[in-house]
C-alpha positions in Angstrom: 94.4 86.6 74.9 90.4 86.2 75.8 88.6 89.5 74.5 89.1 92.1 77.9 85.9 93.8 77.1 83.9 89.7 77.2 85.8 88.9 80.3 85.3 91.8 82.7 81.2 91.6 81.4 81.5 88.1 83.3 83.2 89.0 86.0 80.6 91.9 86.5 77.6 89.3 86.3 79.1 86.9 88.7 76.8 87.3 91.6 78.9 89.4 94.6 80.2 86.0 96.4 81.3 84.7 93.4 83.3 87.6 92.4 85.1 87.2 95.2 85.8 84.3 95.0 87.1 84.5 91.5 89.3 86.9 93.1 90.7 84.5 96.0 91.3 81.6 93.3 93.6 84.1 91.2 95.8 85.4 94.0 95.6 82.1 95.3 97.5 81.1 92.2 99.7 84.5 92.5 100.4 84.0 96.1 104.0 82.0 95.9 105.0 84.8 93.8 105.1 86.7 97.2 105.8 84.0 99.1 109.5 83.5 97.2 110.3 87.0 96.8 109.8 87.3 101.0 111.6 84.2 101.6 114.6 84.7 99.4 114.5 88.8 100.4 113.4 88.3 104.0 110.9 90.9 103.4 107.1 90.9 105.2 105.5 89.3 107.0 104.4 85.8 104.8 102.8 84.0 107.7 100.1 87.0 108.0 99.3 87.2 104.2 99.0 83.3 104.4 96.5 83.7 107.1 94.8 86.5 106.2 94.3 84.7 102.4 93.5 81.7 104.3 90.7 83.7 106.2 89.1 84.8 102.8 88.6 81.5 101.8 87.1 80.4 105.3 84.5 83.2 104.9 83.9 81.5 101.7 83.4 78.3 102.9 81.2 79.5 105.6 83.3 77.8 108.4 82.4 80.4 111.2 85.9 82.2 110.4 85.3 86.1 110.5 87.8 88.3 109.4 88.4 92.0 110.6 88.9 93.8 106.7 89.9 96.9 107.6 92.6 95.6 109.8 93.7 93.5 107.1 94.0 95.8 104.5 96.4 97.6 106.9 98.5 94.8 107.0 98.9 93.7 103.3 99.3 97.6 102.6 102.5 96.8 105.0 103.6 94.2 102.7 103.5 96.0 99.3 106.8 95.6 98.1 107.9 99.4 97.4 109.7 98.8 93.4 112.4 101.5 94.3 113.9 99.2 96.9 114.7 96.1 95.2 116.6 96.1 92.1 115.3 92.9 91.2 112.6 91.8 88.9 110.8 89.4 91.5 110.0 92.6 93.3 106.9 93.1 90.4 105.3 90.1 90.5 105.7 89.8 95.0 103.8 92.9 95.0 101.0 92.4 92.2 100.7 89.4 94.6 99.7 91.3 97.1 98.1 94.3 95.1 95.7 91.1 94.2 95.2 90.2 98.3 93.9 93.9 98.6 91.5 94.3 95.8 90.4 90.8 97.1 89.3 92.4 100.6 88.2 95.0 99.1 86.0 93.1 96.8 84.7 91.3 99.7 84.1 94.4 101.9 82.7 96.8 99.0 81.1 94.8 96.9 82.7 96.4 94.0 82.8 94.3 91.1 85.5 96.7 89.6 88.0 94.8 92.4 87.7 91.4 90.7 88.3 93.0 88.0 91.3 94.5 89.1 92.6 90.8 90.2 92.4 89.8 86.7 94.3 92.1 85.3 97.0 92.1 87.8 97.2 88.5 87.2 97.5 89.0 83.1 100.1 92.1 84.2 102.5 89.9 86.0 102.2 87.5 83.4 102.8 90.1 80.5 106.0 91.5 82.5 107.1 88.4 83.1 107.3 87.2 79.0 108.8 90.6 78.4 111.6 90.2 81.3 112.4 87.0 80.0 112.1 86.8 76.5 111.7 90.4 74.7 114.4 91.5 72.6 115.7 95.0 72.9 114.8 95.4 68.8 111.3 94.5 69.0 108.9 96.8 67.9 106.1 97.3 70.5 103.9 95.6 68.2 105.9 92.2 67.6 106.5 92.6 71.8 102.4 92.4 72.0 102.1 89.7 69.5 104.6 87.6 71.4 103.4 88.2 74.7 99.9 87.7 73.8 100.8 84.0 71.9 102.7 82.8 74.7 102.2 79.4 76.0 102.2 81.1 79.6 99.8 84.1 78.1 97.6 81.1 77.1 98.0 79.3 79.9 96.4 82.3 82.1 93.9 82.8 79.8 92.5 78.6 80.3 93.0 79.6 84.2 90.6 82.5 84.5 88.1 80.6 81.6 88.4 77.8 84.2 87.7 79.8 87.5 84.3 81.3 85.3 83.5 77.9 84.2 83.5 76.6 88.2 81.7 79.7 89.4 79.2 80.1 86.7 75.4 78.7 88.4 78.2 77.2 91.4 76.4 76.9 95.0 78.0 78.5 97.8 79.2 75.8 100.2 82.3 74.0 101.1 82.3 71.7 98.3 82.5 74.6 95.6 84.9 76.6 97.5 87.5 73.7 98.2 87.3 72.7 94.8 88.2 76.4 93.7 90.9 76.8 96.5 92.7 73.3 94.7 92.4 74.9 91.5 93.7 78.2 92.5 96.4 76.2 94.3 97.6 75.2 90.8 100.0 72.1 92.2 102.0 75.2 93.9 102.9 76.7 90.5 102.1 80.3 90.4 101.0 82.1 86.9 104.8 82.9 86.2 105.8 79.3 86.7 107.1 79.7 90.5 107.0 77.2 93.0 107.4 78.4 96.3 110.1 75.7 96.7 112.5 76.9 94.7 
């Protein structure tokens, strides 16, 4: 895994649109996690979060889009999956999808740089329960569970994501150009960080 301590320095010295945007690009990436979980559970409401993600990226781009946050927080507080409900393991990563939308807004309407912050770790969370849902071993010691979580081809995998996302933003422009780019990369070929593809 990348140094926490290294990573959430950068984050904190992306200038304030960049942060959110780092933000937006990682629960872009997240997003189908939610989307499949509401699809398969007929839970939320997916077309909203879709828009109201969408709208984040608009303001972005600058397209004239304007988005009412504290409405919008209301709504993805709405479609927080609640854990005692659903027996199922795709209820974790659904809701750290939408945990991510929030701290997004709230990134965007706070100017907090501890919000991006929060996006990357939920993103590295979901990832970490995922490897331990799928592959631990009830004899594992906690240490050999780290160690294998934090050598994983999909641990690694995140770790290149959110080094790429820096990479983009780092001396970026604001405008369309840098945006779309960022959108496409946090669209990840419609593969979220836990390997789901909302067509499944």
């Amino acid at each position: 895994m990348l140094d926490p301590n290294e990573l959430e320095t950068e984050i904190r010295n992306l200038e304030h649109w960049q942060q959110v945007a780092f933000s937006a690009a990682l629960t872009e990436r997240m997003f189908n996690n939610f989307a499949l979980f509401s699809k398969l559970m007929e839970f939320g409401d997916l077309d909203r979060m879709r828009t109201v993600l969408d709208g984040v990226w608009g303001e972005l781009a600058q397209n004239g889009s304007k988005l009412n946050y504290d409405v919008q927080l209301g709504h993805v507080d709405d479609n927080l999956v609640d854990l005692d409900e659903f027996d199922t393991f795709g209820a974790i990563p659904a809701r750290d999808a939408m945990l991510a939308l929030y701290s997004t807004l709230m990134c965007k309407l706070e100017k907090e740089a501890s919000d991006a912050v929060a996006v990357s770790n939920l993103s590295y969370e979901t990832v970490s329960a995922y490897i331990e849902f799928a592959e631990a071993d009830d004899q594992m010691s906690d240490e050999e569970l780290i160690r294998m979580i934090n050598a994983h081809d999909m641990m690694l995998d995140e770790d290149a994501f959110q080094s790429e996302v820096l990479e983009q933003l780092n001396g970026a422009k604001q405008n369309s150009a840098t945006i779309a780019a960022l959108r496409e990369l946090g669209e990840n070929q419609g593969v979220s960080n836990i390997g789901i593809s909302d067509e499944e």
